[in-house]
C-alpha positions, -999 to +999 in steps of 0.1 A: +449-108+641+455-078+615+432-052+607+422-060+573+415-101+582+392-085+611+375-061+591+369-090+560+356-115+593+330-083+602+324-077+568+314-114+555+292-122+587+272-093+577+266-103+541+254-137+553+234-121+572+218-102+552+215-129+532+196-150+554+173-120+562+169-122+524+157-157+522+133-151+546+116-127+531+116-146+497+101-174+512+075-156+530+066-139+497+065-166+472+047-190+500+017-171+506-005-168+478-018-132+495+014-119+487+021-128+456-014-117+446-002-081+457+031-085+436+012-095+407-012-063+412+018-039+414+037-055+383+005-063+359+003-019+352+038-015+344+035-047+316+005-033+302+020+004+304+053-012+289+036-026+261+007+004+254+040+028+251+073+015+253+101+035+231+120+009+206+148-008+225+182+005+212+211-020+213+228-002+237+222-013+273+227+021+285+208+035+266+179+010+278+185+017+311+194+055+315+177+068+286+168+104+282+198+116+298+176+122+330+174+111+360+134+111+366+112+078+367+093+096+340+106+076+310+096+038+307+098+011+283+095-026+288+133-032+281+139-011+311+116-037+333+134-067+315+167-057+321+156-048+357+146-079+361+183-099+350+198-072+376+173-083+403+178-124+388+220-117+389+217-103+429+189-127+439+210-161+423+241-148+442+224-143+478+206-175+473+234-199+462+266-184+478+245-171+508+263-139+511+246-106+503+245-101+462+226-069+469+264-054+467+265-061+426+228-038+425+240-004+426+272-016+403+251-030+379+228+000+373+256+029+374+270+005+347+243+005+325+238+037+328+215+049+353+229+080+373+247+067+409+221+086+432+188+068+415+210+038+416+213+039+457+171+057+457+161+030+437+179+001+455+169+012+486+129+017+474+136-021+463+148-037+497+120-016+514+093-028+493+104-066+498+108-059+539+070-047+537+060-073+516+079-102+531+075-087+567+085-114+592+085-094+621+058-109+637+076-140+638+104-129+654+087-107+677+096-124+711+138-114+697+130-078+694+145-057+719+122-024+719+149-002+740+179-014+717+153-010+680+142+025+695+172+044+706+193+030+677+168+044+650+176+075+665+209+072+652+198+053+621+173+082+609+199+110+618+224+087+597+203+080+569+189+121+568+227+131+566+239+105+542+211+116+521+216+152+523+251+148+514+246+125+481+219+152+470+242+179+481+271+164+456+245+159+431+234+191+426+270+207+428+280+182+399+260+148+385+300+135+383+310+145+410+280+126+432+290+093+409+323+097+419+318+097+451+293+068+451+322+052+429+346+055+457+327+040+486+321+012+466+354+007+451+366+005+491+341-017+501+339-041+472+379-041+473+384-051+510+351-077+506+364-091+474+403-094+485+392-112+516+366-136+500+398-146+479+417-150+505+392-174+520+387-193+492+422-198+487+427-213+522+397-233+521+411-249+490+446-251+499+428-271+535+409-291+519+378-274+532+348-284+511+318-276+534+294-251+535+301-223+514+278-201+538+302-210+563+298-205+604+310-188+632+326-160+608+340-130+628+334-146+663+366-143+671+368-100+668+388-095+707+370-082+738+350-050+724+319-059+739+328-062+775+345-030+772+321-008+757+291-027+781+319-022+812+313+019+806+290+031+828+279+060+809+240+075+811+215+069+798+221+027+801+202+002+779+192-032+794+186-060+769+190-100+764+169-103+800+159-137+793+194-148+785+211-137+812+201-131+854+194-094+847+203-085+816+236-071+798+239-030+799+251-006+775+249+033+773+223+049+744+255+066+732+271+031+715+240+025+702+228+056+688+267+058+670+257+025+658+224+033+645+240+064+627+266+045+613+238+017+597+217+046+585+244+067+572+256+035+548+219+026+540+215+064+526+247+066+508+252+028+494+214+018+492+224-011+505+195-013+535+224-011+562+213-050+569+246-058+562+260-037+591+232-045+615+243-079+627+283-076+631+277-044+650+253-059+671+271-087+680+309-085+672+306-048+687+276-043+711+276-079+723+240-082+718+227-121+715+224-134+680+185-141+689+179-108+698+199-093+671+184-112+640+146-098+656+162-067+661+178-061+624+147-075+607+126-046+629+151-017+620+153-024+583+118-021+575+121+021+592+156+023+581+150+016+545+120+031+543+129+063+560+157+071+540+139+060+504+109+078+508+123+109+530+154+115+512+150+102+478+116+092+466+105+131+473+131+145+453+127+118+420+154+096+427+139+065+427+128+046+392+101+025+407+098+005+372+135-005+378+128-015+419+095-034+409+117-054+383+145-061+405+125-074+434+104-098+413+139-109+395+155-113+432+122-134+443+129-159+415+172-159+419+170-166+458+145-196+458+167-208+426+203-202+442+195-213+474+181-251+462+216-250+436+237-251+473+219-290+476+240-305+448+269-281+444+307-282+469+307-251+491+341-241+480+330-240+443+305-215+456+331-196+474+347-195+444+323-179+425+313-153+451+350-142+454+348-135+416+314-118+418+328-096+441+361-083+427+346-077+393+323-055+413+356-041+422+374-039+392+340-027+373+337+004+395+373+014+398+380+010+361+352+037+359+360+060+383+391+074+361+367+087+333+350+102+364+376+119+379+386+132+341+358+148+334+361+169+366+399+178+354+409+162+383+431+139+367+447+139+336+434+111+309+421+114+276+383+099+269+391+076+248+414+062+275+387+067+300+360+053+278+383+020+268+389+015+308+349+021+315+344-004+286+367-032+300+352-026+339+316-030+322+324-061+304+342-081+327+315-074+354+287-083+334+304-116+320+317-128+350+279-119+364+261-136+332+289-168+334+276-175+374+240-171+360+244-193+331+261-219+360+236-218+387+205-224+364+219-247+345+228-266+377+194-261+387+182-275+353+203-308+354+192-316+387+156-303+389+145-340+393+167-346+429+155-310+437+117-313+433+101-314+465+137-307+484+126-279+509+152-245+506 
């Protein structure tokens, strides 16, 4: 098995992953009326404060979003809460319907419309730790929570997320473009190898004849003998865990799972991405932990992992627009529930399809800006109107291929609201 279809296996199980953790939490929010009573009490200020004093919306959709030139949730207006809203409706419609995370297209989306990469990963973060506190369904899963393996692998997490943090700050105040850049980069590899291997999937499931789920199954299962070699090391301190699976437990030294933890907080910090995506792969395809005690596990280190790093290395410093979280999380609320009742009439490989797209123009949106990027700090050579025409066509082609699956999925959801009334997600 080749490197790259390995690392697309580890790579897809934990989007749907985090995907699933995402549903969760939706319907935990939106089915308790408690809940939603809190959402409406932190959204109905920034309406009123939108309409009392929101600036004129240009036509520019930068402009909307990044405004002022700055970088500080100071500046408001209730286009910025609208348009925070589609990003959050975009992300939440793909997680729901394809069931793979669509919290990959957040950070995209806002560096495209102009909001400055480092309050793109503060703010995306501040959003998935406000829905993991709102939706909490930890005491639910409770009895899967290891408290040795959570523990000693936020260790790692919290060191991870404190040097990821430290390090986009660091960039950012050495150079604004030079932090994007960088932020650019990461995403450009991990959108690339996500996207090229979700095509690659697609393709085979439609060359096979393969039509079923499009949130497919046993992804990644398959990833070699890791586990028992890593839990076959006998090196102290050792973790027991999975007791009630197996006569005495599986073992595995703190060190693995500190690394781990570093790894998961590291990615949160620098991609705002929650580290979710991470969690379960690691867990299982690495540290053969159970999937029981892994899905209790992630949904308990997300909450501290998330949080940690948006409050302790971003909210304190201003890099988090909270008008912009608030908006995408109510938009994500509404996209999941929709998305995920669309998969009831629609063929999984016409999902699979779509998600493959969603991705590589993720892909092709950030690398066609990180030339401009790399011009401006005279690392390249390339004139800005070349830089500005490639930045264009990367912003474009994301946002219609975005807008097109939007357009699709509601309608879908339109035409066949009568079957789907009453149909449980």
């Amino acid at each position: 098995m080749s490197f790259f279809k390995q690392w697309g296996q580890f790579m897809m199980a934990g989007a749907r992953a985090h995907a699933k953790w995402e549903l969760d939490v939706s319907r935990t929010i939106t089915g308790d009326k408690k809940r939603l009573a809190i959402l409406g009490l932190l959204i109905i200020p920034i309406i009123i404060g939108g309409v009392a004093f929101a600036d004129p919306i240009v036509d520019n959709l930068p402009d909307v979003l990044g405004g002022k030139k700055a970088y500080s949730p100071a500046f408001y207006s209730l286009g910025i809460f609208l348009a925070s809203i589609l990003i959050g409706l975009g992300a939440g419609l793909i997680t729901g319907c394809i069931g793979a995370g669509g919290g990959f297209i957040i950070a995209p989306a806002l560096m495209s419309a102009g909001i400055k990469g480092i309050l793109a990963v503060g703010t995306d973060l501040f959003h998935i730790f406000a829905k993991a506190i709102m939706g909490s369904v930890i005491h639910r899963k409770l009895g899967n929570v290891s408290v040795s393996l959570a523990l000693i692998f936020l260790i790692g997490a919290i060191g991870g997320a404190t040097t990821g943090g430290v390090i986009n700050r660091t960039l950012y105040e050495i150079n604004p473009v030079l932090s994007d850049a960088f932020i650019t980069t990461i995403y450009v590899l991990m959108l690339g190898l996500l996207g090229a291997y979700a095509l690659q999937d697609f393709l085979k499931a439609r060359k096979s004849g393969d039509s079923g789920s499009a949130h497919g199954g046993g992804e990644g299962a398959e990833l070699g003998n890791l586990p028992q070699k890593l839990q076959g090391m006998n090196i102290p301190p050792m973790v027991t865990f999975d007791q009630n699976l197996v006569p005495g437990g599986r073992r595995i030294s703190a060190i693995f799972l500190v690394a781990s933890g570093f790894l998961v907080g590291f990615a949160a910090a620098i991609m705002g991405v929650g580290g979710g995506f991470l969690t379960f792969p690691i867990f299982v395809y690495v540290l053969g932990v159970s999937s029981m005690t892994t899905v209790g596990t992630d949904i308990f280190q997300i909450v501290f992992t998330a949080g940690y790093a948006a409050v302790s290395q971003y909210a304190i410093y201003g890099f988090i627009f909270y008008t912009l979280a608030m908006g995408m999380l109510l938009g994500s609320l509404l996209g999941i529930q929709i998305g995920a009742m669309v998969t009831k009439v629609v063929p999984g490989i016409t999902i699979r399809g779509f998600y493959a797209m969603a991705v590589l123009a993720g892909f092709v949106n950030r690398i066609f800006a990180l030339p401009g990027k790399l011009g401006e700090m005279e690392m390249i050579s390339i004139s800005k109107g070349t830089a500005a025409t490639l930045d264009s066509i990367g912003v474009w082609a994301f946002f219609v291929v975005i807008a097109m699956f939007g357009i699709w999925v509601i309608g879908t959801f339109v035409a066949h609201i009568k079957n789907l009334r009453g149909v449980e997600v």
